[in-house]
C-alpha positions as CSV (number, residue, x, y, z in Angstrom):
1,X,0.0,0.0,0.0
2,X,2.5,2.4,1.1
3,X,4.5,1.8,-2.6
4,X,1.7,2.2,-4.2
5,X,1.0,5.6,-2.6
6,X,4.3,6.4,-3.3
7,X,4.3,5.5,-6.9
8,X,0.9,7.5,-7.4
9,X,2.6,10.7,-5.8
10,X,5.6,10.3,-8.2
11,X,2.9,10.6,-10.9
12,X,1.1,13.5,-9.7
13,X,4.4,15.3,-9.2
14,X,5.9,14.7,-12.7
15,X,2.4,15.5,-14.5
16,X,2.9,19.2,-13.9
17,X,6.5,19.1,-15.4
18,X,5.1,17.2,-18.5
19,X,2.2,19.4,-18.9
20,X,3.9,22.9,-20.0
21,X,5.8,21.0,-22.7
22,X,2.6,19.0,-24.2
23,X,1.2,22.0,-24.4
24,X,4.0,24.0,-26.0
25,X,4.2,20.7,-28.5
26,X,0.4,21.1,-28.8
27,X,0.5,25.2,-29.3
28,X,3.7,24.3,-32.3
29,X,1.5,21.7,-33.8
30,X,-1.8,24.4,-34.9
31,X,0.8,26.2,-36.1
32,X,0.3,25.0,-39.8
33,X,3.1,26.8,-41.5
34,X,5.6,25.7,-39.1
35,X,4.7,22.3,-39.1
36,X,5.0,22.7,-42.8
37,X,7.9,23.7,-42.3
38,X,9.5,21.3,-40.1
39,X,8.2,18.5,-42.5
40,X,10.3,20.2,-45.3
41,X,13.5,20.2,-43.1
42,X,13.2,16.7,-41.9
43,X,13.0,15.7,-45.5
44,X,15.5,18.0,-46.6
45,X,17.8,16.5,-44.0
46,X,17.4,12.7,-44.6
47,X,17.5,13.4,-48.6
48,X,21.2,15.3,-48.1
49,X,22.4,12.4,-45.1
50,X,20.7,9.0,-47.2
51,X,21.1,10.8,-51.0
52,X,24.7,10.2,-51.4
53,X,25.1,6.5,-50.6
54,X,22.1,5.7,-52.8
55,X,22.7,7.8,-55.5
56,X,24.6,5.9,-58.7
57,X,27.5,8.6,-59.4
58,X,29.9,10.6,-57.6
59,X,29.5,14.1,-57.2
60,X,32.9,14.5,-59.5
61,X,31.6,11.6,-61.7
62,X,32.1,13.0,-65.2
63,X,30.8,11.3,-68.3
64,X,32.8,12.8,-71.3
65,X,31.0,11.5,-73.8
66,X,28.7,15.1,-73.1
67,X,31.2,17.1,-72.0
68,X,30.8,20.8,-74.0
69,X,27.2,20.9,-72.8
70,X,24.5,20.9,-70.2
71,X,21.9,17.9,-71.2
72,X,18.7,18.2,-70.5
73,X,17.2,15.9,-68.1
74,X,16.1,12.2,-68.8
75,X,16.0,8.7,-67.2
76,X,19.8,8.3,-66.5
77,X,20.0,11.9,-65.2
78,X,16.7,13.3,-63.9
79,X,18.1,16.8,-63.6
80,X,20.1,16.7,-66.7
81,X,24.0,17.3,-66.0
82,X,26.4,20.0,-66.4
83,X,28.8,21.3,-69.1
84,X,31.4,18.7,-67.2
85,X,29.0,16.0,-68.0
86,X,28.1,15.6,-64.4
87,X,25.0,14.6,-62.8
88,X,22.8,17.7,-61.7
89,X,20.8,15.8,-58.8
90,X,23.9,14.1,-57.3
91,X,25.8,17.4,-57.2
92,X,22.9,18.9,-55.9
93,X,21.8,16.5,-53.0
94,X,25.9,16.6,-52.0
95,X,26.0,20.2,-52.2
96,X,22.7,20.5,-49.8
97,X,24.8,18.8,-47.2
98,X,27.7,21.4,-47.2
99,X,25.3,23.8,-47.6
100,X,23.2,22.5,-44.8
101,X,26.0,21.2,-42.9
102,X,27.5,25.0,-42.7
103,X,24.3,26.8,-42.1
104,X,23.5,24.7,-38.8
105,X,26.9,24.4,-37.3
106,X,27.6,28.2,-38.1
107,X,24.5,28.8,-36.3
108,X,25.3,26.6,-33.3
109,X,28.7,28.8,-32.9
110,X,26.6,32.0,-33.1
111,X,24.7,30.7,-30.5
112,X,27.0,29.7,-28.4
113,X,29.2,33.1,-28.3
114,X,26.2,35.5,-28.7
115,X,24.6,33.9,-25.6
116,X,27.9,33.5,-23.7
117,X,28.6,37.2,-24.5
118,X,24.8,37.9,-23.7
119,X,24.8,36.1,-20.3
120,X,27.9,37.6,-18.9
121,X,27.1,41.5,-20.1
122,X,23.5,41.2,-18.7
123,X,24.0,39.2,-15.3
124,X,27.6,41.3,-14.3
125,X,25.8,44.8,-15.9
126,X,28.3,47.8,-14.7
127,X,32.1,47.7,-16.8
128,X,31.7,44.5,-18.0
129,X,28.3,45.0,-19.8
130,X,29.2,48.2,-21.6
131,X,32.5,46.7,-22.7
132,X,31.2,43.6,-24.1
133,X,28.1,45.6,-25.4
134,X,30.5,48.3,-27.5
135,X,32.4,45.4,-28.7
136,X,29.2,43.9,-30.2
137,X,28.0,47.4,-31.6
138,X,31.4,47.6,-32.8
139,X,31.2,44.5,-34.7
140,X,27.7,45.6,-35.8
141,X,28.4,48.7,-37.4
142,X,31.3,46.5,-39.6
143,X,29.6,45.7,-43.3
144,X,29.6,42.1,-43.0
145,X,29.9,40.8,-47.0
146,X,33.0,43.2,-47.2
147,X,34.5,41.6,-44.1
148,X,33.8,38.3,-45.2
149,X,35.0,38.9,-48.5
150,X,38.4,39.8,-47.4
151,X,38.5,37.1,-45.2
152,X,37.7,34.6,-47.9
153,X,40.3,36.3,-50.2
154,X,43.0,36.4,-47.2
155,X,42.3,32.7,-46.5
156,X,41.5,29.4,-48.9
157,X,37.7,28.9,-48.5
158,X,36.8,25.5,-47.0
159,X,34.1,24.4,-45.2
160,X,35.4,24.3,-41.3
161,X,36.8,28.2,-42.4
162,X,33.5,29.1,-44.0
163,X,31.6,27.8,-40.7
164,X,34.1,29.9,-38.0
165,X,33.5,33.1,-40.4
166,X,29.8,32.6,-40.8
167,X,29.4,31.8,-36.7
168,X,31.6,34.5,-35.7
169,X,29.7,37.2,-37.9
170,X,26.0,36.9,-37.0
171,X,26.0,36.2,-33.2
172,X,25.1,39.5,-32.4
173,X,21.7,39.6,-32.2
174,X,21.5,36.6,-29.9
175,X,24.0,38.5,-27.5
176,X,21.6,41.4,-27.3
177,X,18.6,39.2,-27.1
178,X,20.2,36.7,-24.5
179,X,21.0,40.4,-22.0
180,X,17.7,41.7,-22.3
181,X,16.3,38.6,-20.9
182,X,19.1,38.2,-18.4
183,X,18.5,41.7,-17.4
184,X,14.8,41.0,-16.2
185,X,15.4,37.5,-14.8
186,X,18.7,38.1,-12.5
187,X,16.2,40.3,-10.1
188,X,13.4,37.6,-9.9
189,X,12.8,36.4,-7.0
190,X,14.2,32.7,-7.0
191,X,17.7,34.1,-8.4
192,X,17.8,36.4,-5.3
193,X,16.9,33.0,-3.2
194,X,19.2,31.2,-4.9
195,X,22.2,34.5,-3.9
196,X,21.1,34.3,-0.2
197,X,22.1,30.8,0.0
198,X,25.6,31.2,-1.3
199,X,25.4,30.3,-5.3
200,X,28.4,31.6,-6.8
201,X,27.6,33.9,-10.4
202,X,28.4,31.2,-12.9
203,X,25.8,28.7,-10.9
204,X,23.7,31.8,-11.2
205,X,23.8,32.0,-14.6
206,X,23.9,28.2,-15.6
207,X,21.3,26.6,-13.1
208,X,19.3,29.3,-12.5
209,X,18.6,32.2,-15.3
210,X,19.7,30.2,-18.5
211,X,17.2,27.4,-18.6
212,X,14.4,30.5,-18.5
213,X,16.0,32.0,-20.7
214,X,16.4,28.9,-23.6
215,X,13.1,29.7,-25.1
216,X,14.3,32.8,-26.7
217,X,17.7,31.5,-27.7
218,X,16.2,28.5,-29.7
219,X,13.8,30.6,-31.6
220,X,17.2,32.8,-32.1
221,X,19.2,29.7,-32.9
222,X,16.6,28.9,-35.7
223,X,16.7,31.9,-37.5
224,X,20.5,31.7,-37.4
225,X,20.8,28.8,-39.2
226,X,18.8,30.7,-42.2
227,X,21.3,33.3,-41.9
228,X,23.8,30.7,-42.2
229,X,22.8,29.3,-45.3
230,X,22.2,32.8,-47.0
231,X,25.6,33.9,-46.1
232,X,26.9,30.5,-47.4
233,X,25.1,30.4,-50.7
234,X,26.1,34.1,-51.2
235,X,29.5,34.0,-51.1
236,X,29.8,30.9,-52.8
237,X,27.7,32.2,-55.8
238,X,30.1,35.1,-55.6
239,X,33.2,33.0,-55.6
240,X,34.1,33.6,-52.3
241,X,32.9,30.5,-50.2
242,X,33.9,27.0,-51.0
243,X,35.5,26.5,-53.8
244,X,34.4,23.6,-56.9
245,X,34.8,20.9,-57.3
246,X,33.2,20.4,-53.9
247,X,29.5,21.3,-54.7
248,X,27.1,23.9,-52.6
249,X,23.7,24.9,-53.4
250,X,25.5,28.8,-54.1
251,X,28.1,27.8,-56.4
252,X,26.0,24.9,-58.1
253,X,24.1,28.3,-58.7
254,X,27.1,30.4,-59.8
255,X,27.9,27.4,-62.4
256,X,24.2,27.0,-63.8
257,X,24.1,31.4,-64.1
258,X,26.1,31.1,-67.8
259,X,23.8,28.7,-68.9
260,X,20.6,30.0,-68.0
261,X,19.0,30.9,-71.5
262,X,19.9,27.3,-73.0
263,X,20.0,25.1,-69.8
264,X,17.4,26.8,-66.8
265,X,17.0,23.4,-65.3
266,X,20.7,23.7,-63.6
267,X,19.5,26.8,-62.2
268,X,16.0,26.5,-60.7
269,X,16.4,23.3,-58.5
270,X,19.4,25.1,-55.9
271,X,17.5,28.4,-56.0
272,X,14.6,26.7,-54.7
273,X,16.2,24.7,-52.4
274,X,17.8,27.2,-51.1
275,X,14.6,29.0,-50.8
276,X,12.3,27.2,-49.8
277,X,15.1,25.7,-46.8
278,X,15.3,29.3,-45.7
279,X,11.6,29.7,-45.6
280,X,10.9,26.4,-43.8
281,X,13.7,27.6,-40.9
282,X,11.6,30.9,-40.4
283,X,8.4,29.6,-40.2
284,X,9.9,26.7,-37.5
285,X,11.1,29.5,-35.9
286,X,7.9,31.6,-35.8
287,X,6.4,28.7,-34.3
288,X,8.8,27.8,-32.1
289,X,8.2,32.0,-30.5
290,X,4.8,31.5,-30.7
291,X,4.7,27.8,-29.0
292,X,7.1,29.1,-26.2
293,X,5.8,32.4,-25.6
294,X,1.9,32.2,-26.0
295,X,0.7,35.9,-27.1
296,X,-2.9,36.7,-24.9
């Protein structure tokens, strides 16, 4: 008897954790367009991971019986290939995972300095907060595509260099987001509790204002990893991110751009994935604000 009273109290007590997060999951799923979205990403993602291994040529395959010429598309190669004799839909599925890949560790990066910069400026406030807040306005008012541009000239584009300069260029935002909310929370009540008692200001920050503060950062964190993959797929359409013959979505698009009055069909299917990608992110991340921070 006494177990089972025991048991039934363990229920009761972890139905109220459980319930705010059905109901965030429950708030996420009417949102149509996000859920939309999140089916596009999940698909995008297992086409770029699985597409590879299945797919019957490499991404540098070339057939030089066609080489001079895009062909158009047909049974062997359903989005034609390129003036290399490559296939179009191989390059394009590899190219979707640097392109992908990139975007969402570029935006983990951001995250992880604009929300370390964030937390420490908004919990310490005083010298430390207007330092690290001139250093981010600083590196706001800096032009980003000239910046990068020089960067990519200075050094040989690659993907791990591509991913430091896109995540150390857009974490700014989530440092100012990440203070605001640090501002408010670090006078609520249960982080003055948590003072009395002795925590130090890193236990502060890491056990007791961050976790009410993630719902922010993750709709943040989303819309980074759009930013990512525009500022990827712009500089490598410019010639400035990674280089060919490694394949992304921007210079895939670069490549197809001389060829777009006789052979479109190079050009259409990046631009679109790369638009509709971006899209799908933003209206996850809409959802994601409106699921974890319920308007009226």
């Amino acid at each position: 008897m006494v177990d089972l009273t025991a048991q039934t109290l363990e229920l009761e007590t972890a139905e109220p954790s459980r319930r705010p997060l059905r109901q965030m999951a429950a708030r996420f799923m009417r949102h149509r367009l996000a859920v939309a979205g999140l089916i596009v990403l999940v698909l995008m993602a297992v086409i770029v991971i699985v597409g590879p291994w299945v797919m019957p040529y490499e991404y540098d395959e070339q057939d030089f019986t066609i080489l001079g010429l895009p062909t158009a598309p047909s049974a062997a190669h359903w989005l034609g290939t390129d003036e290399l004799g490559r296939d179009a839909l191989t390059r394009l599925i590899h190219g979707g995972r640097v392109s992908l890949g990139v975007g969402l560790i570029g935006a983990i990066i951001s995250t992880i300095v604009g929300t370390a910069i964030g937390a420490i400026a908004g919990f310490y406030r005083g010298a430390v907060d207007t330092l690290l807040m001139r250093f981010t306005d600083v590196m706001l008012s800096i032009p980003t595509l000239p910046l990068v541009l020089l960067l990519s000239t200075l050094f040989r584009p690659s993907p791990a260099l591509l991913i430091v300069i896109v995540g150390g260029l857009i974490w700014m935002g989530t440092a100012r987001l990440v203070r605001s909310q640090f501002l408010a929370l670090r006078e609520r009540e249960y982080v003055e509790a948590a003072r009395a008692l002795g925590a130090t200001g890193p236990r502060l920050i890491l056990r007791h204002i961050l976790p009410n503060a993630l719902g922010p950062i993750t709709v943040a964190a989303t819309l980074a990893v759009g930013s990512s993959i525009m500022m990827e797929s712009g500089l490598s359409f410019l010639g400035f991110g990674i280089l060919p013959p490694v394949p992304t979505w921007g210079n895939i698009l670069n490549s197809a751009s001389g060829w777009l009055s006789i052979a479109p069909w190079l050009a259409i299917p990046p631009g679109l994935c790369i638009f509709f990608t971006v899209l799908a992110v933003n209206f996850v991340g809409e959802g994601l604000r409106d699921a974890m921070e319920p308007r009226g």
